[in-house]
Each structure stands twice: as structure tokens, then as C-alpha cells.
C-alpha positions in Angstrom: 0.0 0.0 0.0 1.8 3.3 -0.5 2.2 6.0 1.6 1.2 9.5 1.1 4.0 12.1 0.0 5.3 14.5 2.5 5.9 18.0 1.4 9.0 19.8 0.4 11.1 20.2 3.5 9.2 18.1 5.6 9.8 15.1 7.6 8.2 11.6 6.4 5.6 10.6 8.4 6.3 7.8 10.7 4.5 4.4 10.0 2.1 3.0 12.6 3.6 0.9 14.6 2.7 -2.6 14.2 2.7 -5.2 17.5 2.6 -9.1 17.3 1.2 -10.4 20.5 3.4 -13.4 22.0 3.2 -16.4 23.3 3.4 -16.5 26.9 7.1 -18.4 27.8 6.3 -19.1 31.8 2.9 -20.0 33.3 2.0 -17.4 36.2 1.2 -18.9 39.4 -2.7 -18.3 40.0 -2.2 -17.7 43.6 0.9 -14.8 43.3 0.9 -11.7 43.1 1.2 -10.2 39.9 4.5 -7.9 39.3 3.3 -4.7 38.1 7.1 -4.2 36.1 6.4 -7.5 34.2 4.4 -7.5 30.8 1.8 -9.9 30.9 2.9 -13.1 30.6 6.8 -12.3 31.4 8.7 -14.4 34.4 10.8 -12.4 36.8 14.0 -14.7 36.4 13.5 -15.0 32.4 13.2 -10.9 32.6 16.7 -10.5 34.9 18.4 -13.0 32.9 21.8 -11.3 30.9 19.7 -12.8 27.4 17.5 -10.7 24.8 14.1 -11.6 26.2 11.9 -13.5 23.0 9.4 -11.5 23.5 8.7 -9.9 20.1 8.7 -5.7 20.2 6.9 -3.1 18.7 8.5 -2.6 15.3 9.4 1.2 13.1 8.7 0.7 10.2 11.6 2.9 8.3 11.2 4.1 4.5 14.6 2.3 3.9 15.8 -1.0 4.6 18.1 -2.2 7.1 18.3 -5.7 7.0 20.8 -5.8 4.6 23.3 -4.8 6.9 25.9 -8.0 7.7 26.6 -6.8 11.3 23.4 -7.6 12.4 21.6 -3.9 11.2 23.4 -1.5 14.4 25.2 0.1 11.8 22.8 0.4 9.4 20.7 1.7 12.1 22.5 4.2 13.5 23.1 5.6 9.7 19.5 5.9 9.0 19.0 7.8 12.2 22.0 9.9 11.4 20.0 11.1 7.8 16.6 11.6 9.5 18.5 13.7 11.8 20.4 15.8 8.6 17.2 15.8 6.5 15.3 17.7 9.7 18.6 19.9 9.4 18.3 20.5 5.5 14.6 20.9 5.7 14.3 23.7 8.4 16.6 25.8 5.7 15.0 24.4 2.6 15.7 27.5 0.5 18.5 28.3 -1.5 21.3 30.9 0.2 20.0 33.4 -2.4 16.1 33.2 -1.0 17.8 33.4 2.4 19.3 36.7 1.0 16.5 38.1 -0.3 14.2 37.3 2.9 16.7 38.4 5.2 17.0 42.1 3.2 13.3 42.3 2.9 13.0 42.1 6.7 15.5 43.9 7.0 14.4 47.2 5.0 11.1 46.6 7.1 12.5 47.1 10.5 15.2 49.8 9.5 11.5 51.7 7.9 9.6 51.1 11.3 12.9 52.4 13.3 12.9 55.4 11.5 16.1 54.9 9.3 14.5 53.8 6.5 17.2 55.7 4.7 20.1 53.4 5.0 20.9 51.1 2.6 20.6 47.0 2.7 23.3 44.7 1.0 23.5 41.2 1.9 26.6 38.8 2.2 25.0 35.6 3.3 23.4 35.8 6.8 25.7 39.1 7.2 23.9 42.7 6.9 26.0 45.6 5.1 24.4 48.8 6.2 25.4 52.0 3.8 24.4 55.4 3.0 24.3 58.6 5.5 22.8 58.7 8.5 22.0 62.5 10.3 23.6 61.5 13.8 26.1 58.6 15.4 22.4 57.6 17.4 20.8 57.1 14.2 23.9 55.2 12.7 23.6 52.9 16.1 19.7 52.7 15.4 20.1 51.6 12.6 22.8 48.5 13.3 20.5 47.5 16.4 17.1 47.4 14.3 19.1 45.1 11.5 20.1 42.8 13.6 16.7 41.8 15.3 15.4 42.7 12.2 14.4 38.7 11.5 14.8 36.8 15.0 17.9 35.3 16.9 20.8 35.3 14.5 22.7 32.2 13.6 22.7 29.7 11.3 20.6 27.7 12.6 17.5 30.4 13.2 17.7 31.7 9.7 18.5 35.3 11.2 21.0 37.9 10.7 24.2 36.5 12.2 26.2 39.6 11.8 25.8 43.5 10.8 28.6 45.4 8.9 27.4 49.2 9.5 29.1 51.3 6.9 26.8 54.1 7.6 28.4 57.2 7.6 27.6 60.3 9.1 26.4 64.0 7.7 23.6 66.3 7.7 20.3 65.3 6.4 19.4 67.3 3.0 17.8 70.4 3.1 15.7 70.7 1.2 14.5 67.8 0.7 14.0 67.6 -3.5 12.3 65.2 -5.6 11.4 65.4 -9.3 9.7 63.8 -12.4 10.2 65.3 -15.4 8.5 64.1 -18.7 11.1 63.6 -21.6 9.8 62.4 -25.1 8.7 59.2 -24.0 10.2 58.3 -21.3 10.3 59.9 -17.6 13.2 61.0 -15.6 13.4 61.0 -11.8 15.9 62.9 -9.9 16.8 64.6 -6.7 16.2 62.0 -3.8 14.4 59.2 -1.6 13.9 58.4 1.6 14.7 54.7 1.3 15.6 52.2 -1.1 11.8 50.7 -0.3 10.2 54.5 -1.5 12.8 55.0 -4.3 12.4 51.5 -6.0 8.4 51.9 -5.4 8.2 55.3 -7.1 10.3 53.6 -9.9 8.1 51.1 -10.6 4.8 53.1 -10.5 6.9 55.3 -13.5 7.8 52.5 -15.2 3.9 51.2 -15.1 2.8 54.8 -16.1 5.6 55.9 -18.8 7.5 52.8 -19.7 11.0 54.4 -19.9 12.2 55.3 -16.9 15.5 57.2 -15.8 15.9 57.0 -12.5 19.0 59.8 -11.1 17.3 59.4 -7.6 19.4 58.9 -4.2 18.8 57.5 -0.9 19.2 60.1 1.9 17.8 61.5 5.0 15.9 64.7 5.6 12.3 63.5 4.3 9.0 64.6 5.6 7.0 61.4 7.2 8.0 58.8 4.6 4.9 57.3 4.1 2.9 60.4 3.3 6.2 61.8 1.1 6.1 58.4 -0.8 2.0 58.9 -1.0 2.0 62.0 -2.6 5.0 61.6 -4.7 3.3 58.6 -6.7 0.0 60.5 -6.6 2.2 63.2 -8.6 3.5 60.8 -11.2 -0.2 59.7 -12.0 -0.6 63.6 -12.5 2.2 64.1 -14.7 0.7 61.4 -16.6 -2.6 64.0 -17.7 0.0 66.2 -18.7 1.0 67.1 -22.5 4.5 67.8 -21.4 5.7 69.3 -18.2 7.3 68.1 -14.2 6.5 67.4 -10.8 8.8 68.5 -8.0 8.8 68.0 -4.4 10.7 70.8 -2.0 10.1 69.4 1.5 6.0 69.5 1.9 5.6 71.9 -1.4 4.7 69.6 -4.6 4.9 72.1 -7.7 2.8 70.7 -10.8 3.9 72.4 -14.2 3.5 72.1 -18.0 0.8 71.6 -20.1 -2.6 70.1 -20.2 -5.7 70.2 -22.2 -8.4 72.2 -20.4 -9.9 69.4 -18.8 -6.9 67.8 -17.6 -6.0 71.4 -16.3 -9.5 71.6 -14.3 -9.3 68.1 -12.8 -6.3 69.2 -11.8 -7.5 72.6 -9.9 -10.1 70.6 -8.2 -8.1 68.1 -6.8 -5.2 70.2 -5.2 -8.0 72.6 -4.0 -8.4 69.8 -0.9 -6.1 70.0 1.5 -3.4 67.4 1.8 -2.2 65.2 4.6 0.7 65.7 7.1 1.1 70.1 6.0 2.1 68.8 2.4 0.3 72.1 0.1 0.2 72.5 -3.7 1.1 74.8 -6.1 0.1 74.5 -9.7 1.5 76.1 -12.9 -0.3 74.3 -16.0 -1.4 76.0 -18.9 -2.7 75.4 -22.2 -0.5 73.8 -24.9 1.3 76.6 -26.8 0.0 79.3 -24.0 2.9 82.0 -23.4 3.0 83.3 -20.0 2.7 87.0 -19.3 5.6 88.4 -17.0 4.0 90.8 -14.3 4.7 94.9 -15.4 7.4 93.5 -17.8 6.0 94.5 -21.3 6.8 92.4 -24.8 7.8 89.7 -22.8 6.3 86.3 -23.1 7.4 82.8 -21.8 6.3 79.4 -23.7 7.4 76.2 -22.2 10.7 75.8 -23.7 11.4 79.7 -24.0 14.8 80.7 -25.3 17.6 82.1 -23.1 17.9 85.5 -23.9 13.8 85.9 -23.4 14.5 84.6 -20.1 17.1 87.0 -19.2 14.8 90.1 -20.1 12.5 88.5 -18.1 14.8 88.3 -14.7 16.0 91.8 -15.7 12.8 93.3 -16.4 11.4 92.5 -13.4 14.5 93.2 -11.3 14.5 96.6 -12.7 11.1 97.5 -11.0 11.4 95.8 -8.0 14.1 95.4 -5.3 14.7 92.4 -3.2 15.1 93.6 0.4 17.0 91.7 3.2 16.7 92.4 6.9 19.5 95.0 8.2 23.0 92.8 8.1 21.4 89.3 7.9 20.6 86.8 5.1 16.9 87.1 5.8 14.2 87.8 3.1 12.0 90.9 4.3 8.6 90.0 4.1 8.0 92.5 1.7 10.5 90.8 -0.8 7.7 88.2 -0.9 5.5 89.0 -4.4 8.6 89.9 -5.9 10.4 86.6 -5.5 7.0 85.0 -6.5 7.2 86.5 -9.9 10.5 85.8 -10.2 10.0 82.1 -9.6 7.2 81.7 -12.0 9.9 83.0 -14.7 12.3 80.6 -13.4 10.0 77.6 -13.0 9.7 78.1 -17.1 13.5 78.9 -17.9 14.8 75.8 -15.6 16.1 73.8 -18.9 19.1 76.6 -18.5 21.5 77.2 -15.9 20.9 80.5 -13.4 23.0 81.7 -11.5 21.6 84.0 -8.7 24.7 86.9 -7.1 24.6 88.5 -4.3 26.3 92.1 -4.1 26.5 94.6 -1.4 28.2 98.4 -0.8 31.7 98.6 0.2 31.1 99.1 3.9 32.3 97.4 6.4 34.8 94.7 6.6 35.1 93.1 3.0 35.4 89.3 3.9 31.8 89.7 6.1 30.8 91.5 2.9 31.5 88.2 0.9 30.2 85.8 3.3 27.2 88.2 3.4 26.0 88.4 -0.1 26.1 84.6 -0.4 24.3 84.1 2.1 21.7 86.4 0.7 21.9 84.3 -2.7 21.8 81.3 -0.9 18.7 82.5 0.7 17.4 83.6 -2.6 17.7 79.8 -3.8 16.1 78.4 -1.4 12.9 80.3 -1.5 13.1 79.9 -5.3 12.9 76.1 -4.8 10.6 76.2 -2.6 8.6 77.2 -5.3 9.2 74.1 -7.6 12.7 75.9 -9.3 14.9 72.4 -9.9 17.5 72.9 -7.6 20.1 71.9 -9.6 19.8 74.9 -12.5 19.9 77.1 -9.7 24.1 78.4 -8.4 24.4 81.0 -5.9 27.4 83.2 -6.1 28.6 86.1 -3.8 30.7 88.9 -4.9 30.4 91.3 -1.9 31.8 95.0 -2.7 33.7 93.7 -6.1 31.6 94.5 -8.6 29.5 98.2 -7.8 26.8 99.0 -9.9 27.2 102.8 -9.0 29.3 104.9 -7.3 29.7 104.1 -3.3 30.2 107.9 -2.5 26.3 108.7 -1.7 23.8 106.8 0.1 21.7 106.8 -3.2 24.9 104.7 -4.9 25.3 102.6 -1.9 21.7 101.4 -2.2 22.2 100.1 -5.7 25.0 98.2 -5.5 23.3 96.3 -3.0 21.6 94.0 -5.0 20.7 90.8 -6.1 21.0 90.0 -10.0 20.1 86.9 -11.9 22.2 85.6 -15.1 21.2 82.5 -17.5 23.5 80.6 -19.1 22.4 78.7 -22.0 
């Protein structure tokens, strides 16, 4: 009769056991009293004789056969034991080492995510954990080496868990700010800036790849996200707006997603009403879609219009001709924006947001008072600040270089008060 299969990595259920009842060897005296250590039908003297008792025992039946043995089937016995024992062995780590990998970094991303590292990145050597990428503090760094090693149970070979954790994490500030992108090009889609974990930055991948079919993916894993799982959230919300687009981007700056390009009037108004609800976790909206083949009108700057893929020199005489109006004003001695600054720098971004195929550069400039290296580090700073606010508005950071040239290059004589107030300035170049 056979038997029914076990499954993969499973023991082979024992047979039943099987007993043959024997014939008694010793008549029991009616009259005394019965031994309670003696089977039934057993005589005391035949039991503590130095002989194997006759008595037939319960017999395994094994899936192999031993009786082929010569020495009488001890040997053979003790081998078959000895492969029961390494098939339980082999069959609590059925899988290959490179499904032991691949569980081992799954759990692993998993628990550096809950810890709040979710940042680092997971390479795999075996049962050993190689922890990478930047971490904001020596805490986090520790965090992070803790979390991976309970990250799948006791370690060791036998559990299946981590046996050992390589942290290669290295320490630095986390990025500020915090940019992501999607940019339609042709047919295909490019993703740059950064992730907060390999987990987000393959996800938001793959949701491209499913919307776009090309996807070039510049992204990195670093720290310095908002909440990861509402960033991730909205960010692949975004690329399934880019998708109603004609041409165009989306562009994360910390909690400010900036939608621009072009869309059919529909797509546009779909668009309004969605971003008109407020999102979760502070995360706002700012859109910038217009008609395909609209031009954009620059505010009090006359003969000037912007289409999407304007040309450089229309640019500049839009930076200029709103520059020339207006004045971006800083707090006395400090790098911070006056509130008043604030329409201005509005404007200017909107012209930006439509030039960023080119390189600006953004220079800071003040009067030749005071001591001349503060000057320096001062009008960077002002730049700096300048850049900031500009991608905060959607600007992709990396078109945008701030420069500081302090008292070296005066617009006007420094003699007056009226001179002294022009040459401190901020001026923005493109370069094609």
C-alpha cells in the first residue's frame, strides 16, 4: 500500500507501529501476586536474565531498509538515524542561500523603515547585513545596526537570522531641502533629486515605469524627508498627474509639490479641483499648468512672453525686467528675506520655474562698507537664501548656483547713500 507524499522540507511521516502479541514463555502462578514491572505473561527470572528476552517488540517501520546490513543492522541503524536527523537539518533551511538573502533584506528594510532609518541602505553577504548610505547623527547610525540585527529573530545559522551586521553608515547632515522630481522627456520619464529609502525610491520607480515605460531613474537614498509614508504617497500621486499632462514636471521641495506644464483644459480643471483639498501631514500644492502653446505673461514686464521651452535671452529680459522695478530687500545685516520681498520673488519664480532647462545663476552684491570678507560671506548668504525660497517654489534645484561677490563688482558709485543702495543688489544671469 503506499504511503502519502510529504511535502517539500518536511519530515516523512512515521509508519504505525505494528505489535505481534506473543506467546506467553512461563505459566504465572494463579495464587501470586502479579508484578506490576512485568508485561503480561513475562517471568521475573527469564526478565533479569543477561539474554534478549523473546518476546517480540513493537517494530518502526523505516522508509529504507536495514536488513541488509551483515553486522546484524546497528550500523545500518545508527546511519539511518544519522540522515533523519540531517534531512530535519536540511529541511528547516529548505531554501536556497540566495532566498535566504533576499528574505533576510526584505526584513530587514522593514524594520530599519519602522525604526525610522528607513534611509540606509541594505546589501547582503550571506546571513551578514552591510548597512550603507548617510545617517544624520552617530544615534541614528547605532539605530540603525540594532534594528538590523533583530530585524528577522535570533541570529545564527541555525535560526535563519541575521548573524552579523557590517554598518558602513556614515555620518552628515540630512538634506535640506529635501527635493524630488519627475520630469517628462519624449517618451520616457526622468526621476531625480532624492528618496527616503531604497523601499520608496524602487516603489516610485516602478509606479513610472507602469505609467511611462521608460524610466530614468538619477534618484538617491538620503535623510531629511518629511513622514516617509505620506512623502512616498503624494509623490506617486504626482507621477499619475504628470501622466494627464501634454509635457511638463513634478517637483517636491520638502511639503511643497509644484505641478507644471501643459494640459488640455480638462486635464488642467481636474487638476485645480483636486489640489484645492487640502493634503495630509502640511504637504500644500502649487500648480503652474497652462494650455498647450500658451505663453505666459511676465507681471509689469512689457513684450515679454514665456512658452514652455522659452529661449535664453527671453529669459534674461524677463529676470531683468522685473528686477528693474522691483528690489529684493533683506533684513539690516542678515541673510533674511523681508517679508516685503515676498510678491517679488513670486514672480521671479514663476519665470524661473519656465526657464529651468538653463542654468541660473543667482549673485549677491552689497556696498563697500564694512569689513570686506563679512561683505563676501554676506552676499552669499543672501543668494543662498534667494535659492532656497526659489525652490521652494518648484525651481529644480540643480539649474539654480548661488554666487557672492560682496563690494567687487558696484553698480554705481559708493560715494552717496543713493549709490550705496544700488549696488546692494541681487541679479540673476542665465546661461544657456
Amino acid at each position: 500500500m503506499s504511503e502519502p507524499s510529504s511535502s517539500p522540507g518536511e519530515r516523512a511521516p512515521l509508519a504505525a507501529v505494528e505489535v505481534t502479541p506473543a506467546e506467553p514463555t512461563a505459566a504465572v502462578t494463579p495464587d501470586a501476586p502479579a508484578d506490576p514491572n512485568l508485561f503480561p505473561g513475562e517471568d521475573a527470572a527469564v526478565v533479569a536474565a543477561p539474554v534478549r528476552s523473546t518476546r517480540p517488540r513493537p517494530r518502526l517501520a523505516l522508509p529504507f531498509d536495514v536488513s541488509a546490513d551483515p553486522r546484524g543492522g546497528f550500523g545500518a541503524s545508527v546511519g539511518a538515524w544519522l540522515v533523519i536527523a540531517v534531512l530535519t537539518l536540511v529541511g528547516a533551511h529548505s531554501c536556497a542561500p540566495a532566498q535566504v538573502e533576499a528574505r533576510l533584506k526584505r526584513q530587514v528594510e522593514v524594520a530599519l523603515r519602522d525604526a525610522g532609518v528607513g534611509y540606509v541602505t541594505v546589501g547582503m553577504r550571506g546571513q551578514t547585513v552591510v548597512l550603507g548610505g548617510v545617517a544624520p547623527s552617530a544615534d541614528a547610525k547605532s539605530t540603525a545596526g540594532a534594528a538590523a540585527l533583530r530585524a528577522a529573530g535570533p541570529g545564527g545559522a541555525w535560526s535563519g537570522g541575521v548573524t552579523r551586521v557590517e554598518n558602513q553608515i556614515v555620518i552628515g547632515a540630512p538634506v535640506s531641502p529635501y527635493t524630488w522630481s519627475a520630469t517628462r522627456d519624449g517618451t520616457a520619464v526622468r526621476l531625480k533629486g532624492h528618496a527616503p529609502s531604497p523601499t520608496a525610491r524602487a516603489a516610485l520607480a516602478a509606479r513610472a515605469k507602469a505609467l511611462f515605460g521608460t524610466v530614468i531613474d538619477e534618484t538617491a537614498v538620503a535623510p531629511g524627508a518629511p513622514p516617509e509614508q505620506a512623502w512616498q504617497a503624494v509623490a506617486s500621486d504626482a507621477l499619475g498627474r504628470l501622466a494627464s499632462l501634454k509635457s511638463g514636471a513634478v517637483r517636491l521641495s520638502d511639503r511643497r509639490l509644484t505641478i507644471l506644464g501643459e494640459a488640455d483644459p480638462a486635464a488642467a480643471a481636474e487638476l485645480r479641483t483636486f489640489y484645492a483639498q487640502p493634503m495630509a501631514e502640511g504637504f500644500s500644492a502649487l500648480l503652474d499648468v497652462t494650455a498647450p502653446g500658451q505663453a505666459l505673461d511676465v507681471p509689469g514686464v512689457s513684450g515679454v512672453k514665456l512658452t514652455a521651452n522659452a529661449a535664453a535671452d527671453t529669459c534674461q529680459k524677463a529676470f531683468a525686467g522685473l528686477l528693474s522695478r522691483n528690489v529684493i530687500n533683506f533684513d539690516t545685516g542678515s541673510a533674511e528675506v523681508s517679508a516685503s520681498s515676498q510678491q517679488i520673488l513670486d514672480d521671479l519664480g514663476r519665470v524661473a520655474r519656465r526657464c529651468d532647462q538653463y542654468s541660473i545663476e543667482i549673485a549677491g552684491h552689497t556696498d563697500d562698507r564694512g569689513d570686506r570678507a563679512a561683505n563676501m560671506k554676506l552676499s552669499r548668504a543672501r543668494a543662498e537664501a534667494v535659492v532656497r525660497y526659489l525652490v521652494g517654489l518648484g525651481v529644480a534645484p540643480e539649474r539654480l548656483e548661488a554666487a557672492g561677490f560682496g563690494p567687487d563688482r558696484p553698480r554705481a558709485s559708493n560715494a552717496s547713500a543713493a549709490g550705496q543702495a544700488q549696488n546692494r543688489r541681487i541679479e540673476f544671469t542665465v546661461k544657456s
